[in-house]
C-alpha positions as CSV (number, residue, x, y, z in Angstrom):
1,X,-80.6,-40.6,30.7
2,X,-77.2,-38.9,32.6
3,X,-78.1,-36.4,34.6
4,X,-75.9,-33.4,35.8
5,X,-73.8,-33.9,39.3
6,X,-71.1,-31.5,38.9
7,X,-70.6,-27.7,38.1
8,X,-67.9,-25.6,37.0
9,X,-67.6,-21.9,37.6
10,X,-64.9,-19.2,37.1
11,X,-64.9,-15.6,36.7
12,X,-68.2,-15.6,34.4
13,X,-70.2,-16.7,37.6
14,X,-70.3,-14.0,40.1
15,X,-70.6,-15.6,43.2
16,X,-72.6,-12.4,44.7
17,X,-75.4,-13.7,42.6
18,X,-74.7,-17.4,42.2
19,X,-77.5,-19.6,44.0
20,X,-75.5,-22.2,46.0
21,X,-78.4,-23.5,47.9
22,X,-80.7,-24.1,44.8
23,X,-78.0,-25.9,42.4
24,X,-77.8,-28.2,45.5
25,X,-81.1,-28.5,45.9
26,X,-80.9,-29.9,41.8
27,X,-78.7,-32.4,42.9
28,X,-75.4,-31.2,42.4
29,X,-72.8,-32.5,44.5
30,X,-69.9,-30.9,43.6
31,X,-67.8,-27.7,41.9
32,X,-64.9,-27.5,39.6
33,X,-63.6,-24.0,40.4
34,X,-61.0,-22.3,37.7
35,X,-58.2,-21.4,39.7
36,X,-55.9,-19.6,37.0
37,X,-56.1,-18.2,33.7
38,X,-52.2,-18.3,31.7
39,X,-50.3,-16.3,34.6
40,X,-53.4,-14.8,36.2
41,X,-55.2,-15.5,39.1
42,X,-59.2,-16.1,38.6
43,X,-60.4,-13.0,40.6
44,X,-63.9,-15.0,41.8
45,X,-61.8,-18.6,42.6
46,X,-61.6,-17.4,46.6
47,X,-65.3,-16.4,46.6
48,X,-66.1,-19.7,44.8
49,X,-63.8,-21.7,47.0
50,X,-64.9,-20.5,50.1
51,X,-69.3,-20.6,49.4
52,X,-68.4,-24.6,48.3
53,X,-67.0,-25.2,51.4
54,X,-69.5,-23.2,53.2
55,X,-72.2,-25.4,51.4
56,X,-70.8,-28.3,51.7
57,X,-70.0,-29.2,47.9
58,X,-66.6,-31.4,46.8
59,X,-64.9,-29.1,44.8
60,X,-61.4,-29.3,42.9
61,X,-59.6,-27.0,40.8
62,X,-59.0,-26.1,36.9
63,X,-56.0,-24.7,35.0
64,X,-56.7,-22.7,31.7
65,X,-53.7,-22.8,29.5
66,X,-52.7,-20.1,27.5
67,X,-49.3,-21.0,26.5
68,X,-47.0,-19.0,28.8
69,X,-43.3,-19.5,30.0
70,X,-43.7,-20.6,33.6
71,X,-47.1,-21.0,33.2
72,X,-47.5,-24.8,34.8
73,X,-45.2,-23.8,37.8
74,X,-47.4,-20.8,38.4
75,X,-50.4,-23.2,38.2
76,X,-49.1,-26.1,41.0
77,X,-48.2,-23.4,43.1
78,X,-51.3,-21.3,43.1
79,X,-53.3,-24.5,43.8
80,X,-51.2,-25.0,47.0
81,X,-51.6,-21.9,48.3
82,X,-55.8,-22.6,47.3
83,X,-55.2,-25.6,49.8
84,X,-55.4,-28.6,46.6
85,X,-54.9,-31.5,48.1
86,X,-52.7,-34.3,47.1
87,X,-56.2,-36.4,46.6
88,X,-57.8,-34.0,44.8
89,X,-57.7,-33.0,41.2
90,X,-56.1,-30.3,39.2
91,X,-57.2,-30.3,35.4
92,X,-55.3,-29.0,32.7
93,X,-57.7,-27.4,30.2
94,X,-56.8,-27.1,26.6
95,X,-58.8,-25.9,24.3
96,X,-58.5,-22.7,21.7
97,X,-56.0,-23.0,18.2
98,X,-52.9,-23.2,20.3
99,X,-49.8,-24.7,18.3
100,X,-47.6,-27.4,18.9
101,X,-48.0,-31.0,20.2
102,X,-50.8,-31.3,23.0
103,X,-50.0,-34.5,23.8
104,X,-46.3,-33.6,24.7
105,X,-47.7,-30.4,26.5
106,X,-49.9,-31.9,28.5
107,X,-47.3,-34.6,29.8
108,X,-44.8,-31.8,30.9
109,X,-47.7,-30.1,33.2
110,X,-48.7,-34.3,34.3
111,X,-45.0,-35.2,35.3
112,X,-45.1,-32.2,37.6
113,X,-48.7,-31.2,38.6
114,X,-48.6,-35.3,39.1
115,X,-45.9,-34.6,42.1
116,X,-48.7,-32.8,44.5
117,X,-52.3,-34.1,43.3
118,X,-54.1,-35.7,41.0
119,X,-54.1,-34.7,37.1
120,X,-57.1,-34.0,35.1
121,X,-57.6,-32.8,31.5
122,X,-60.5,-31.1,30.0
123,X,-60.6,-31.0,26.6
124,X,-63.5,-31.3,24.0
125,X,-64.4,-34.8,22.4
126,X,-63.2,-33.5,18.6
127,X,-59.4,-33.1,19.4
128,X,-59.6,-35.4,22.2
129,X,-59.9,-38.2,19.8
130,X,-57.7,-36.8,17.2
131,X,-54.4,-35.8,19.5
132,X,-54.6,-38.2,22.9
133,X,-53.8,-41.6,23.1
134,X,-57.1,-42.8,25.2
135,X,-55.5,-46.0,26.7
136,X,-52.0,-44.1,27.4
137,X,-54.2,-42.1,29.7
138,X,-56.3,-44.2,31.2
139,X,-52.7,-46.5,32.3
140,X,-51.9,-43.2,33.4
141,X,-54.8,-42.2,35.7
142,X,-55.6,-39.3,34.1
143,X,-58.9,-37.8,35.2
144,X,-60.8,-37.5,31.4
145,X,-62.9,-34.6,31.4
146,X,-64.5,-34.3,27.8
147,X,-67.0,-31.5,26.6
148,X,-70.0,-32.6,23.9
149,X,-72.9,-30.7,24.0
150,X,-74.9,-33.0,21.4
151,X,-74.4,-36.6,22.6
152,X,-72.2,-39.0,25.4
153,X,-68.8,-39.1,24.7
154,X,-67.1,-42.3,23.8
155,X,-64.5,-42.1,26.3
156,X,-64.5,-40.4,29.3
157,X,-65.2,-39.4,33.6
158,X,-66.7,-36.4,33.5
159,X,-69.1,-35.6,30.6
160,X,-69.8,-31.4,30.4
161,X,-72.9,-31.9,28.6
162,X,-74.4,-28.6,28.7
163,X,-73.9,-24.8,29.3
164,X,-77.5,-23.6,29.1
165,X,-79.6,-22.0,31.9
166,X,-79.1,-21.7,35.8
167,X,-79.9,-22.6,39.7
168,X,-82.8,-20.3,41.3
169,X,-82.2,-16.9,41.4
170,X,-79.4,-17.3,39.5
171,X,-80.7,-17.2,35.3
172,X,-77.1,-16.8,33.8
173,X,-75.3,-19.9,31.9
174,X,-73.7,-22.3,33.8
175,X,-71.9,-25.4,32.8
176,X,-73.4,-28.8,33.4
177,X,-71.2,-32.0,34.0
178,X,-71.8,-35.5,34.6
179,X,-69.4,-37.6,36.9
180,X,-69.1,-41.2,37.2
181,X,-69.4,-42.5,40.3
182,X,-66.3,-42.1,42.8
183,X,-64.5,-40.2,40.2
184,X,-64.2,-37.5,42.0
185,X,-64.8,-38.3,45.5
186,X,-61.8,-37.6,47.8
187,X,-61.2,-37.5,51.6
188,X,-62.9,-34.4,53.5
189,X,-60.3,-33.7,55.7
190,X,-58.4,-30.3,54.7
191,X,-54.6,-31.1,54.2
192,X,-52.3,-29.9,56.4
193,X,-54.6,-29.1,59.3
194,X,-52.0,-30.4,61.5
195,X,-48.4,-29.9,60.2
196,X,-45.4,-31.8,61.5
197,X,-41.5,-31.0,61.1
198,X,-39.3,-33.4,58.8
199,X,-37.5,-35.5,61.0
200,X,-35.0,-35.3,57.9
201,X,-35.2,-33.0,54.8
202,X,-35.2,-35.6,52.2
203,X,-38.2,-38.1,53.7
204,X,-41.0,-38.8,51.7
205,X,-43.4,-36.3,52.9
206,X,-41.0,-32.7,52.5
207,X,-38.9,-32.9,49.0
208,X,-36.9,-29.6,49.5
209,X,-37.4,-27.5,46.4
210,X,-33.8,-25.4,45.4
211,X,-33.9,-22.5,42.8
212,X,-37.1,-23.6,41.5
213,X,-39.4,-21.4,39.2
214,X,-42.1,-20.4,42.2
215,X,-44.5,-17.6,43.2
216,X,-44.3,-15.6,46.2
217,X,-47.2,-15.0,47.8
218,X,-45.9,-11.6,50.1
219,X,-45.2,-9.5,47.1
220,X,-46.4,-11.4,44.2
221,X,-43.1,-11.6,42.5
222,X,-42.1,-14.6,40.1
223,X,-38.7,-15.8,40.2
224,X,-36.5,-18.6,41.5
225,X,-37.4,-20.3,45.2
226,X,-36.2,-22.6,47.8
227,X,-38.0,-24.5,50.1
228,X,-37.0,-26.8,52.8
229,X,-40.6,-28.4,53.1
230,X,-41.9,-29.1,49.3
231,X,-43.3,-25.5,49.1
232,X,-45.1,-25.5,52.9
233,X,-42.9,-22.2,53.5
234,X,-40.9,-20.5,50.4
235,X,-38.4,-18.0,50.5
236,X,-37.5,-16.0,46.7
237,X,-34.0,-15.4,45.9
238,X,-33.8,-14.2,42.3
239,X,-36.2,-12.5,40.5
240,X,-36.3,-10.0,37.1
241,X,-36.3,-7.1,39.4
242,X,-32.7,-8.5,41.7
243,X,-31.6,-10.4,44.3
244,X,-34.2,-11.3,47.3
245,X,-32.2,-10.4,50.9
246,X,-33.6,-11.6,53.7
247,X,-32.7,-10.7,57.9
248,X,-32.1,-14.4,58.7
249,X,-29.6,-15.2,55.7
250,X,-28.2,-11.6,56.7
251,X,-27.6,-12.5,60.1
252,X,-25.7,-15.4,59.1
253,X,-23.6,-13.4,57.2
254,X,-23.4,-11.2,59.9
255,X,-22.3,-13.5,62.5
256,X,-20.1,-16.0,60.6
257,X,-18.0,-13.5,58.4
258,X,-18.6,-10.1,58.7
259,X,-18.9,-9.2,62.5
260,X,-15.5,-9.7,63.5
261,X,-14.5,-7.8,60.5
262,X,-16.2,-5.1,61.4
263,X,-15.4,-5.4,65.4
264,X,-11.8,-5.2,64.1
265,X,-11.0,-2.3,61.6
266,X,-14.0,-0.3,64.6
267,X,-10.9,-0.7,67.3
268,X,-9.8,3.0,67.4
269,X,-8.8,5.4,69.8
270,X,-11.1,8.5,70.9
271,X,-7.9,10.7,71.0
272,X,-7.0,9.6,67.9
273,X,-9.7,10.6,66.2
274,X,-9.3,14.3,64.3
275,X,-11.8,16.9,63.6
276,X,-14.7,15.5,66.1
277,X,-17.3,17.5,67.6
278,X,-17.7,19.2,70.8
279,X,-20.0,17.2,73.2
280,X,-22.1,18.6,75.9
281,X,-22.2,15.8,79.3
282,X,-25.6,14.7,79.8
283,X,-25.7,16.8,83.1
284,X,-25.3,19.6,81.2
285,X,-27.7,19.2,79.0
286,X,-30.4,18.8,81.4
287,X,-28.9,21.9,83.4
288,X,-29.2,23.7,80.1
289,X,-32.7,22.4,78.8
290,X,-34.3,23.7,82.7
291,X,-33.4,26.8,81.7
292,X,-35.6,27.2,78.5
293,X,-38.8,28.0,78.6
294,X,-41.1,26.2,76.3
295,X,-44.5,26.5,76.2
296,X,-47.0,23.9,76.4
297,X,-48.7,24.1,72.5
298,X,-52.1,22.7,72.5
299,X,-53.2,21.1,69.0
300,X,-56.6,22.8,69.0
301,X,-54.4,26.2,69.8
302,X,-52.7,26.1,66.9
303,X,-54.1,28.7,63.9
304,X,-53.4,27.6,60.4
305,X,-53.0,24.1,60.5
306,X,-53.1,22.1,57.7
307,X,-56.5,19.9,57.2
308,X,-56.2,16.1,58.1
309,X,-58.5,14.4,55.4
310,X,-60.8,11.8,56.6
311,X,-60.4,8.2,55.8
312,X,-64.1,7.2,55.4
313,X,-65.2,5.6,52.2
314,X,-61.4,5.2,50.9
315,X,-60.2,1.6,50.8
316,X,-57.1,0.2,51.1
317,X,-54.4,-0.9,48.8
318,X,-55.1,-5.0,49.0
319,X,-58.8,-3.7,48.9
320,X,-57.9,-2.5,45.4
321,X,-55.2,-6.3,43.9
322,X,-59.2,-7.3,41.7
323,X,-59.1,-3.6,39.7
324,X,-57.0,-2.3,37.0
325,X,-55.6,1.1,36.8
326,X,-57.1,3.7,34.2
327,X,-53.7,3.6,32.7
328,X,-53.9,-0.1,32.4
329,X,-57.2,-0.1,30.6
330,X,-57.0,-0.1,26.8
331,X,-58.1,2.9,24.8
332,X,-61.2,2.5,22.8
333,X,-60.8,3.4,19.2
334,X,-63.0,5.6,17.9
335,X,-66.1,3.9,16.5
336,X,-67.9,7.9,15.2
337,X,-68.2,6.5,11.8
338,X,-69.7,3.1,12.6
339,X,-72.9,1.8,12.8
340,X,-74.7,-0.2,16.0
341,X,-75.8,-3.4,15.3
342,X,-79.6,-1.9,16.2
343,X,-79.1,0.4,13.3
344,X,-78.4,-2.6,10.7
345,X,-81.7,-4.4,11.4
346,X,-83.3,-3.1,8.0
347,X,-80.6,-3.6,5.9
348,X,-79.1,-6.9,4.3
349,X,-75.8,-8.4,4.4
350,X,-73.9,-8.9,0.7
351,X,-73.5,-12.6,1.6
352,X,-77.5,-13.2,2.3
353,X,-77.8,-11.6,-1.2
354,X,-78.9,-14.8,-4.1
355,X,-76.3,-15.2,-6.7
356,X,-77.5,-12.9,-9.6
357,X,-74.7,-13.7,-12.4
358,X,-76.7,-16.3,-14.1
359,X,-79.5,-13.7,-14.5
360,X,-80.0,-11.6,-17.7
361,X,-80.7,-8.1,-18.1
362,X,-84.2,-6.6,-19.7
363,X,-81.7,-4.6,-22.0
364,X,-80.0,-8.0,-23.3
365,X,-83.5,-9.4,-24.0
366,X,-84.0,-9.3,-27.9
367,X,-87.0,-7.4,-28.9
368,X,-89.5,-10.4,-30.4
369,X,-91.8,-8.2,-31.9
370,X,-91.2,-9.7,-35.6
371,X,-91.0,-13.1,-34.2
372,X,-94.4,-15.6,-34.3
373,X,-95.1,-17.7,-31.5
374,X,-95.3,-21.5,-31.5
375,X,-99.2,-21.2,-31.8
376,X,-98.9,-19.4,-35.2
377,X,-97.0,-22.6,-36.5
378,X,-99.5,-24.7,-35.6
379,X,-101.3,-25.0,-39.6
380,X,-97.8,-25.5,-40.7
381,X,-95.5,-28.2,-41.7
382,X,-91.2,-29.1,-40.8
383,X,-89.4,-30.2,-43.6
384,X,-89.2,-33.4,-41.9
385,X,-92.9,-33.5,-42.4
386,X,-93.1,-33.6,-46.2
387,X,-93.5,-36.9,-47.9
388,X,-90.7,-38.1,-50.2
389,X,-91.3,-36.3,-53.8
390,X,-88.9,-38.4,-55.3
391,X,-91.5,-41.1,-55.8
392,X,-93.9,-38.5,-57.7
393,X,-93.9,-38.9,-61.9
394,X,-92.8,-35.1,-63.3
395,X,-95.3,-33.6,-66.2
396,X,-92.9,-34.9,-68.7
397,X,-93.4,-38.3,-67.5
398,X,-97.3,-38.2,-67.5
399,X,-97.3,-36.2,-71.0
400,X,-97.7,-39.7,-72.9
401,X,-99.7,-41.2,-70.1
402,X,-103.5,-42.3,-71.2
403,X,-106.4,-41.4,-69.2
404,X,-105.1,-38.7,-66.9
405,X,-106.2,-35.4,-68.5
406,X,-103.8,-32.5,-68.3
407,X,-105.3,-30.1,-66.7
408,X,-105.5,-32.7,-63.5
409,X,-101.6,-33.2,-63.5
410,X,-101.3,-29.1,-63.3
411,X,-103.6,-28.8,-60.2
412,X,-101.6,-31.8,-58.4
413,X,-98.2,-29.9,-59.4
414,X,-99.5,-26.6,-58.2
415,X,-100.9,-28.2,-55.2
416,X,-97.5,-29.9,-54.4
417,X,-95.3,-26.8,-55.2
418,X,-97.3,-25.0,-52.8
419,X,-97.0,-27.4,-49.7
420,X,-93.4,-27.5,-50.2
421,X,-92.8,-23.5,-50.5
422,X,-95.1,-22.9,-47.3
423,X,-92.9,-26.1,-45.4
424,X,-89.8,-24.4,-46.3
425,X,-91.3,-21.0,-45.1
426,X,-92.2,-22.5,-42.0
427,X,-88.6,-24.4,-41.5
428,X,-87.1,-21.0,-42.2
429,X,-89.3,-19.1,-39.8
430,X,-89.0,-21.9,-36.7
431,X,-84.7,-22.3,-37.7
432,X,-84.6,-18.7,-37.6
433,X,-86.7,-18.2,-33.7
434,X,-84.4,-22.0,-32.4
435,X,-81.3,-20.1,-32.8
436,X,-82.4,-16.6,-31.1
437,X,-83.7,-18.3,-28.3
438,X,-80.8,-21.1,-28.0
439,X,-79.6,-18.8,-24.5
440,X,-82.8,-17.3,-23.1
441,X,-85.6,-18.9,-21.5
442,X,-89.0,-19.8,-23.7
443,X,-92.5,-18.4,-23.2
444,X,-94.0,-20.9,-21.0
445,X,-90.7,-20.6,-18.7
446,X,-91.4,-16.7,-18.5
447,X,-95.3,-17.4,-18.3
448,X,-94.5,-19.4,-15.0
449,X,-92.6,-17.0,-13.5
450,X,-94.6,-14.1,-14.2
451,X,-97.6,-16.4,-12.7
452,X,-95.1,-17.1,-9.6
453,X,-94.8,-13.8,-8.9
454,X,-97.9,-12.5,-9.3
455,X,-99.3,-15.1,-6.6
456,X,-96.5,-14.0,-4.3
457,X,-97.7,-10.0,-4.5
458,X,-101.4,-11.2,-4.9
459,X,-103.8,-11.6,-2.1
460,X,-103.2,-15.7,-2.5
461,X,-100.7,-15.7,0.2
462,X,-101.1,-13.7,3.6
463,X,-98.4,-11.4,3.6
464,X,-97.6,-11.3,6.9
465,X,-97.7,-14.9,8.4
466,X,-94.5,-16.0,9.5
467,X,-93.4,-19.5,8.5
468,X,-93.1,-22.1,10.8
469,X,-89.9,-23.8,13.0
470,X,-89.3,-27.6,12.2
471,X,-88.0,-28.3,15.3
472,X,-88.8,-32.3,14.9
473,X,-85.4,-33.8,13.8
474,X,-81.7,-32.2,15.2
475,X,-80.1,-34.8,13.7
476,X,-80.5,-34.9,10.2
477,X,-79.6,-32.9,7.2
478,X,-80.4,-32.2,4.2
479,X,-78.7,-31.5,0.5
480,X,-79.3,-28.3,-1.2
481,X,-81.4,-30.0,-3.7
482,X,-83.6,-31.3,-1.3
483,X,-85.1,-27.7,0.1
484,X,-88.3,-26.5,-1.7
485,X,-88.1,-23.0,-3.6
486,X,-88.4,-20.3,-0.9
487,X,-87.8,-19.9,2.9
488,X,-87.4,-22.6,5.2
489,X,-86.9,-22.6,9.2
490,X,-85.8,-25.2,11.2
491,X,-83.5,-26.4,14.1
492,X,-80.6,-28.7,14.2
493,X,-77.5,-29.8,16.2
494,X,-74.6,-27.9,15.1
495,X,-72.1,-30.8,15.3
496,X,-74.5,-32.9,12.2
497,X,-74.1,-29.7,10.0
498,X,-70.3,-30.1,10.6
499,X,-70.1,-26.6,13.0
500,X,-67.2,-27.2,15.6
501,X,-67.4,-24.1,18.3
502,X,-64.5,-25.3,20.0
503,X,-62.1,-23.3,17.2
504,X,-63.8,-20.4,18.7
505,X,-64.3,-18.2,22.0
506,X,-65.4,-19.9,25.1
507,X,-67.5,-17.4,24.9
508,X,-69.9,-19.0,22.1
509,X,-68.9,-23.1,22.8
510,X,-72.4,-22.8,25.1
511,X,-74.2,-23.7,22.6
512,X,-74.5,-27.1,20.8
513,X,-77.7,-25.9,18.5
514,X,-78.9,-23.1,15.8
515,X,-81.8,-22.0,14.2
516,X,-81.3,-22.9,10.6
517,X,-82.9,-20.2,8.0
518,X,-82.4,-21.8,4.2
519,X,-83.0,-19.9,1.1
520,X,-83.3,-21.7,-2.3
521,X,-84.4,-20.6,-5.9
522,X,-84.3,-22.5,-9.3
523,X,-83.2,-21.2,-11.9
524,X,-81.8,-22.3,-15.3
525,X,-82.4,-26.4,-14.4
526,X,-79.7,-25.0,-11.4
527,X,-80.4,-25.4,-7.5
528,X,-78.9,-22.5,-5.3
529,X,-79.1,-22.3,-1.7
530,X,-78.2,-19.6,1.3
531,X,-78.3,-21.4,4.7
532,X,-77.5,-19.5,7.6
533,X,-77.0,-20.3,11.1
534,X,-77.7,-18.8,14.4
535,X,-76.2,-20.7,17.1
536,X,-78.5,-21.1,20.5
537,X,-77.6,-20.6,24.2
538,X,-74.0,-18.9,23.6
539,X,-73.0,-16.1,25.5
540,X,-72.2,-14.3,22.4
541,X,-74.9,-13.9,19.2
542,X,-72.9,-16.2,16.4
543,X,-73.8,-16.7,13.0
544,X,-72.8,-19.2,9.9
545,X,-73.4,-18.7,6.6
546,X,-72.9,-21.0,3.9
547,X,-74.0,-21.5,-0.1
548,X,-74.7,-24.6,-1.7
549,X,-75.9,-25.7,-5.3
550,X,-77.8,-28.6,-6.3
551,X,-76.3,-31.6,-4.1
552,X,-73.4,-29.6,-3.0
553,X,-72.4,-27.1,0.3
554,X,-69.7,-25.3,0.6
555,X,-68.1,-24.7,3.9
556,X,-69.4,-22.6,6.4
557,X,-68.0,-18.8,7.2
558,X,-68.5,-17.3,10.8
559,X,-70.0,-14.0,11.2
560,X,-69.6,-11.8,14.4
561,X,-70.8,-8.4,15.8
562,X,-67.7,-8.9,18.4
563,X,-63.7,-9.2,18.0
């Protein structure tokens, strides 16, 4: 069985409480640190980055794609300034409902990410398969990282296989990975630990970059950069805000075309200057100043002075780059005439209600007081019943008979007239109850459900034992039609009852299985089911729901307490 050899953190893992020591002491090797979100910065990557090295982990870096202009540039350059490596990896995660082609996408950051390290992609198994070309990457040396919480990947380097439970002190979620071997080994030497000057600005080592998209890292402005050593030292020339001077292109300027310029039209006579000032010699000055008397003013002597704050306990403005401003922070809408989610425990959602249409009222129940039962038929005979009378001589035919006395052939006719007038009473009577009952259900149908229900309020059952958990089989799954009438609990993987988290928050992918909870009744030879799901180990509470009828489900709807 794999076992975890890799972690990956990012802002969700505070690294004030994250047990380094302990997950290394479980056998992981290694950390893959998210380094930016979109256009943001990850404010816990330095933290991260620094306690791997200080542990002595492997670690490489992660880029989560939101779909931003300048996004990729932003990523490559952020990693260089993280000190990324050209033999170290930077993934490209995509993941989310993002439109567009994925496969093209991810290209455009590979050709250029592809330039400074290595090129990763993390990306669960479901639209893995179903947007990627597998061998395309592969010729490509694409570092396949694949998330599937259930089972091993088909293709793939690094396996996340989990996102459940913690190192030591540390309880939280973290995510669990699986690397084959060497994948992500790489020299341990920091780059650049001993810079050398280009000996020519287009050699192999130092591409120069000109009016590039870049970041600069002195005052965090985005805009277009040149740099004479592939990005080693940057200088910003045009951003959204201007044009970028700086003292060394000035002094150029200076020297080569303005200086002489300025020396020239600055040749002017003293004389023939008009309206100038009266100037006092230095001499004169001094004789003057020698003459004043000022006294010597003392701070402490000075009455009235305004108070000089103190500085301890304030922090200082790069203290302050991880916080936003209150003006920054969304207002909260006003949530007065809403209910907590601790105040809904009693009550039950419409969708967890069974489907009542095919139900009758008591008022469109026909009154059967002047009806007989099927009992009361019992001495009675159908129509079908009767023998054939046609075969029977009439009195007419008998009147000339011999030996058959009169009075016998009067008690057979009477006899036989009164069979068929109580048949044809009892045809009427059972015609007449077939039709009124043609739409409701018959007597032993309500006799069972009146039994049914009187066990279920009857001491016969124990109230208030819980049912149990079938926590036996994850993998398999079951028709509506095959659940027996009542409740049933149970736990099963959430990818075999066709639940894909990855169209959701990262928040909730955590989890891979849910407690199933499936409600069934029978009614009118129909099967109808309520299943509902309650996904295990996300960050988030997440439920399912879903309905189903006789050998059919339909599909599943998500319901949240959180937006």
């Amino acid at each position: 069985m794999r076992q975890a050899n890799w972690i990956d953190v990012s802002r969700f893992q505070n690294p004030n409480d994250f047990d380094y020591e302990a997950a290394k002491k479980a056998g992981i090797v290694g950390i893959i640190i998210r380094a930016t979100s979109g256009l943001s910065l990850d404010i816990h990557v330095k933290e991260h980055l620094a306690n791997a090295k200080r542990y002595g982990f492997k670690w490489h870096l992660y880029h989560d794609w939101e779909g931003h202009a300048g996004e990729v540039e932003f990523a490559i350059k952020t990693a260089q300034d993280l000190g990324l490596s050209s033999n170290q990896v930077l993934f490209f995660d995509m993941e989310g409902t993002h439109a567009g082609n994925w496969s093209a996408i991810f290209e455009g950051f590979r050709q250029k990410a592809g330039q400074h390290f290595k090129v990763g992609l993390y990306i669960s198994e479901s639209p893995y398969q179903e947007r990627f070309n597998d061998n395309q990457l592969q010729a490509e040396h694409v570092v396949r990282w694949i998330a599937n919480y259930s089972k091993e990947p088909k293709n793939y380097d690094i396996w996340q296989m989990s996102g459940a439970g913690g190192f030591g002190k540390y309880t939280l979620d973290v995510d669990r990975d699986y690397a084959k071997d060497g994948i992500l080994d790489y020299a341990t030497s920091k780059p650049n630990d001993n810079p050398k000057t280009p000996t020519s600005p287009m050699t192999e080592a130092y591409r120069p970059i000109v009016l590039d998209y870049g970041y600069d890292r002195e005052t965090g402005v985005y805009g277009r950069v040149c740099s004479p050593d592939n990005g080693q030292t940057t200088k910003i020339y045009f951003t959204a805000y201007g044009i970028v001077w700086h003292q060394d292109d000035v002094n150029v300027l200076w020297d080569n075309f303005l200086k002489n310029k300025v020396t020239s039209a600055m040749s002017i006579d003293w004389d023939s200057i008009q309206n100038k000032p009266t100037f006092v010699a230095p001499g004169e000055l001094e004789a003057r100043l020698d003459k004043l008397s000022v006294p010597t003013i003392k701070w402490a002597d000075i009455e009235d002075k305004p108070v000089i704050p103190s500085t301890d306990g304030l922090v200082s403005k790069s203290e302050l780059s991880g916080y936003a401003k209150l003006s920054q922070i969304p207002k909260m809408p006003d949530l007065s005439g809403y209910a907590t989610t601790a105040m809904l425990v009693d009550y039950v959602k419409r969708t967890e209600l069974p489907d009542f249409t095919q139900f009758a009222k008591r008022s469109d129940i026909p009154s059967i007081a002047n009806l007989v039962n099927k009992a009361e038929l019992d001495n009675y005979a159908k129509k079908e019943d009767l023998p054939d009378f046609s075969q029977f001589a009439t009195k007419a035919d008998l009147s000339s008979s011999s030996g058959v006395k009169q009075s016998d052939l009067d008690k057979v006719r009477a006899t036989a007239e009164s069979a068929l007038s109580n048949a044809k009473k009892a045809q009427s009577t059972a015609d007449a109850n077939s039709s009124k009952f043609d739409y409701y259900v018959t007597a032993e149908t309500l006799d069972g459900f009146e039994g049914a229900v009187s066990d279920l309020l009857s001491n016969k059952a124990d109230r208030n034992e819980l049912p149990s958990i079938h926590t036996g089989d994850l993998h398999t799954t079951k028709k509506p039609s095959d659940y027996s009438d009542g409740f049933s609990y149970e736990v099963k993987a959430l990818s075999d009852l066709g639940i894909d988290l990855t169209k959701y928050d990262k928040s909730v992918q955590n989890g891979w299985i849910g407690l199933v909870k499936s409600e069934r009744v029978s009614i009118f030879n129909m099967v109808y089911v309520t299943q509902t799901v309650r996904v295990l180990g996300s960050y988030r509470p997440s439920t399912f729901i879903r309905n189903g009828s006789n050998d059919t489900w339909y599909p599943f709807e998500l319901l949240n307490t959180w937006s």
